[in-house]
N, C-alpha and C positions, 0 to 999 in steps of 0.2 A: 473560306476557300471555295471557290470555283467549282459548279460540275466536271470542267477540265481538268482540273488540277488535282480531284479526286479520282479521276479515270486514267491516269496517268503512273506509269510504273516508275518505282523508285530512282535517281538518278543515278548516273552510274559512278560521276565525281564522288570521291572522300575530301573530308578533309583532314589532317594531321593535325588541329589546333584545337582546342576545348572554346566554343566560343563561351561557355559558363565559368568558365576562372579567371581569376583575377591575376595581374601580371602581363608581365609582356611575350608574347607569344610570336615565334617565327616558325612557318612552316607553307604548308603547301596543300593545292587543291589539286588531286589527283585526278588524271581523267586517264584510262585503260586507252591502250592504243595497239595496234598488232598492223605493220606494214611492213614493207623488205626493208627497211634499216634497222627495225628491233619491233621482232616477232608480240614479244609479249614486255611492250614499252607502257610508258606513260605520259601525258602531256603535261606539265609541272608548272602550277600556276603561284609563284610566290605571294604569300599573306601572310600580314602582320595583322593579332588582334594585340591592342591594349585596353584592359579596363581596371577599374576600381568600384568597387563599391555601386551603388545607387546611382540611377542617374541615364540619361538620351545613351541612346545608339546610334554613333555616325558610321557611315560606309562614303569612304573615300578613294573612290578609283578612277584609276589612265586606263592607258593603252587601249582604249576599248576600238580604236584606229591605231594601227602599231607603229607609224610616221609619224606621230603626235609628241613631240618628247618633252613639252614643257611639263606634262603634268606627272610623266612615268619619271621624271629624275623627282620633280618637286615632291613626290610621292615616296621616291627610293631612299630619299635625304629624310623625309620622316619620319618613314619607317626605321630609320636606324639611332632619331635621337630622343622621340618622345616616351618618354617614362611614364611609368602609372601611376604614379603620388605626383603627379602631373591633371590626370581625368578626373573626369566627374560624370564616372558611367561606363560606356565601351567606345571605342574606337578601334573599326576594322578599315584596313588598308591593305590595297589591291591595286598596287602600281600599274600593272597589265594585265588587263581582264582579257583582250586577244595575244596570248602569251606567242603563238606559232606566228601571226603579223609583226609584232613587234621583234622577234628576234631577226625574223626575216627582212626589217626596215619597210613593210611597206603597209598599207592601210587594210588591206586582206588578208586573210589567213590562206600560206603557201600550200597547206593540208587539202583545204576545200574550195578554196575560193569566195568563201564566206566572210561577209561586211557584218561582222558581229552586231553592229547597231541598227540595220536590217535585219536583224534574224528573232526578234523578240517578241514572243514570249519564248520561244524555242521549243525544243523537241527531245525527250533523255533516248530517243528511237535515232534520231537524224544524225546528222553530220558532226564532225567535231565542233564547228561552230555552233550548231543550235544546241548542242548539248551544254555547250558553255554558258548559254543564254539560258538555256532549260534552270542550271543548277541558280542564276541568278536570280530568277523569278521566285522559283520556289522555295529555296533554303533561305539564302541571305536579305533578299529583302523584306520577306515579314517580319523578320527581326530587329528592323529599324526601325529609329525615328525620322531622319533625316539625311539623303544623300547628296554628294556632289562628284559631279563626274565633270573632269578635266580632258576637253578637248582645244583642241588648235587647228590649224589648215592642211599641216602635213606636208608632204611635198607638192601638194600641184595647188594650195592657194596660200595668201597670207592676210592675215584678219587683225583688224583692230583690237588688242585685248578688253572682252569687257565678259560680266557675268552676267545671266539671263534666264526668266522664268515662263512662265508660258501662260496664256488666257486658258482656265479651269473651269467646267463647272459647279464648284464647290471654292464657293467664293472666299470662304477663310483659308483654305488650303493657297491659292491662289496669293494672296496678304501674305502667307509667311511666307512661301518663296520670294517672294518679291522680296521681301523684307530682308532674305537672306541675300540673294542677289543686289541689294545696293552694298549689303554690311560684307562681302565679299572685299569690296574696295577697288577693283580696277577702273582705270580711267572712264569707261562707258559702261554703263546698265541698261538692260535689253529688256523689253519683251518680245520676245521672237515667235515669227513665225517659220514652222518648219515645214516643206514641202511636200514630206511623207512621213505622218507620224505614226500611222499603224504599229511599223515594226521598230520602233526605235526603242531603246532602254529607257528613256526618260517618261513613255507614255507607261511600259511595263512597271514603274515606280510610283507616277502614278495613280495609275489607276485601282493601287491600295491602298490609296489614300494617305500616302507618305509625300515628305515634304521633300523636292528636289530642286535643284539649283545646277546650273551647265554652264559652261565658260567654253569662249575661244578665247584663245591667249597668244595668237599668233601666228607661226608658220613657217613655211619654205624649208620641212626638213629639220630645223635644227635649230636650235637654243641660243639666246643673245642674254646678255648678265643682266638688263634693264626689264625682261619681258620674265626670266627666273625668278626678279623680287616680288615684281605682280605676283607671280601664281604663286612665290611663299610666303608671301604673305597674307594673300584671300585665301589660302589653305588654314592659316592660323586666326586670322580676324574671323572666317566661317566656324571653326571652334569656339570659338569666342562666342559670338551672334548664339550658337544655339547651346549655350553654358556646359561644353565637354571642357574646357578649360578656364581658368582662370587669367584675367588680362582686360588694356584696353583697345577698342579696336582702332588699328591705325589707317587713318583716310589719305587718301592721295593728296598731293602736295596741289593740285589743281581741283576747282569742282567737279565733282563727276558731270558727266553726259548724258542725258536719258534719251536713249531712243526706244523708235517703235516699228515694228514690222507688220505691217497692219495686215497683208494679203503677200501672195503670190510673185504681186509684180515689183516688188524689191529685187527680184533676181531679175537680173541680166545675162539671157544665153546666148551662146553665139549661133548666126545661122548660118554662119559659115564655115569655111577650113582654112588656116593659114597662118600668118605669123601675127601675131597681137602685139598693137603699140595703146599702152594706157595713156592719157594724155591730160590726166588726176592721180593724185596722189594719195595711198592711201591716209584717213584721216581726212581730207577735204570736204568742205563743202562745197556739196555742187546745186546748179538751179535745174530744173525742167527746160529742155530742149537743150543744152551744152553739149560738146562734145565730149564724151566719156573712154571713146575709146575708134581705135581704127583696125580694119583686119585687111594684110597683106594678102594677093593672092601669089603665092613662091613657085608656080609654074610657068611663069612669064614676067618681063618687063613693063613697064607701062601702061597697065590697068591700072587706073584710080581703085584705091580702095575702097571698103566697105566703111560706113561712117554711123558709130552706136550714137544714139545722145542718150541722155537721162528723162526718162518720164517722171521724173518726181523730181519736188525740191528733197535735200535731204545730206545725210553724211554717206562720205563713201566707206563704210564698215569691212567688203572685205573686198579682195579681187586675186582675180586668175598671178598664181607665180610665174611658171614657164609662159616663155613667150610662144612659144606654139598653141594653137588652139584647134582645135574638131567642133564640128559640129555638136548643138546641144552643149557643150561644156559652160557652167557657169563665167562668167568676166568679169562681173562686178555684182555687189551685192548695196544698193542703199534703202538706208535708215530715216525715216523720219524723224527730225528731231524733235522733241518735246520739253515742252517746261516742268514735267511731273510723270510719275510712273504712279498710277492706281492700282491697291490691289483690289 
């Protein structure tokens, strides 16, 4: 444990659930709350432990963006049918880890304005989001072996589904993520780079030395029955991969894809304001110098557009949904394609 983490006063989250028993367990991570809608309220985070006996600890959660919903149903549906003479060890499940975003339908919490997966390691002092961050660092993940956090685009993008690990300096750590991010099973396997990882959840994981695995699975808002098999099925094939269940793991009907993210300039932002026409599909490949995209200016007639191309050869893995764009907003995000993913 951390000088911080020893200087730091107890969280103020409970939880209602015995993470030491055996069985299936439904309850709630309680966070104290006192505003003019209810004085002396609470912020009600639903969790499900199941364990049995001996054996890995997974921690499996959404919501951590509350516009996310492939992984907060894939998560809800589990939570209601996995049994514990099913395990082989613990399985805790955390559909919405940003409970006040997700009810609210949007990627921030309505409370604070807080982007939970910005706010990590957090704070049990701060805000209702870094508090929620606070309890996740401290309590629930030293108690793992193995997590997977279920993300997608949300309302303002939509992304190729695939599963993705990250470059580590602890090169075996680095091997089984990988490892689990192929056995995942969606169509493309990543290793990603992330823009700002200071505060993200997945560095808070980790950097204890625990094995994590992240997925986009899609987007625009809302759930399609093709992109729900994906994520129920790498929710169960990831069981599988790191032996909390018993099974074999089922592969996509296509080869997987492995891309790479090698730096920064995968993203594509916009430098301007206006209305966006993609003129690729997401999934495509595109070359270096193509046209990727055009941006209207919608304060007049007759201006030629803004015209993006692609600085890279590569797949186009995610891009801008609404056709409005600002400044700085991402538009496209491409992927180097690869013949192999090393861990």
């Amino acid at each position: 444990m951390t000088q911080r983490a020893r200087d730091l006063r107890p969280s103020p989250i409970s939880a209602t659930v015995d993470f030491e028993a055996d069985g299936v367990q439904h309850g709630f991570l309680k966070l104290p709350i006192s505003n003019d809608e209810s004085a002396w309220g609470a912020v009600m985070i639903p969790i499900t432990v199941v364990a049995n006996g001996e054996g890995p600890t997974a921690l499996l959660t959404g919501g951590n963006h509350g516009d996310e919903y492939e992984g907060i149903t894939a998560l809800m549906k589990l939570a209601g049918t996995l049994r514990a003479e099913d395990v082989h060890g613990r399985v805790i499940i955390v559909p919405m880890m940003n409970v006040p975003a997700a009810q609210a339908g949007r990627r921030t919490s309505p409370m604070d304005g807080g982007n939970l997966n910005r706010s990590f390691p957090g704070n049990p002092d701060g805000s209702v989001t870094e508090q929620i961050a606070d309890y996740f660092t401290r309590y629930l993940v030293p108690m793992i072996d193995v997590a997977l956090d279920l993300h997608s685009g949300g309302r303002t993008l939509d992304i190729v589904p695939f599963a993705a690990s990250h470059h580590l300096e602890d090169k075996d750590q680095q091997r089984q993520a990988l490892a689990g991010a192929k056995a995942f099973g969606a169509p493309t396997a990543m290793m990603m780079f992330e823009l700002d990882a200071a505060k993200l959840y997945d560095t808070a994981v980790e950097s204890q030395g625990k094995i994590f695995v992240a997925t986009e699975l899609g987007g625009g808002g809302t759930t399609t029955p093709e992109r729900m098999a994906i994520t129920e099925r790498g929710v169960r094939n990831f069981l599988i991969h790191y032996g909390l269940v018993d099974g074999e793991l089922e592969t996509p009907a296509e080869p997987q894809v492995y891309v790479d993210m090698p730096d920064a300039s995968c993203y594509v932002q916009s430098e301007h304001t206006g209305l966006l026409e993609l003129t690729v599909s997401l999934g495509d490949r595109v070359e270096t110098g193509q046209v990727i995209a055009r941006v209207y200016d919608m304060t007049r007639t007759g201006a030629e557009p803004v015209t993006y191309r692609a600085e890279r050869d590569g797949l186009l893995v995610a891009r801008r949904f609404p056709a409005q764009v600002n400044m700085g907003d991402t538009i496209a995000v491409i992927a180097e394609v690869v013949d192999s993913l090393d861990g």
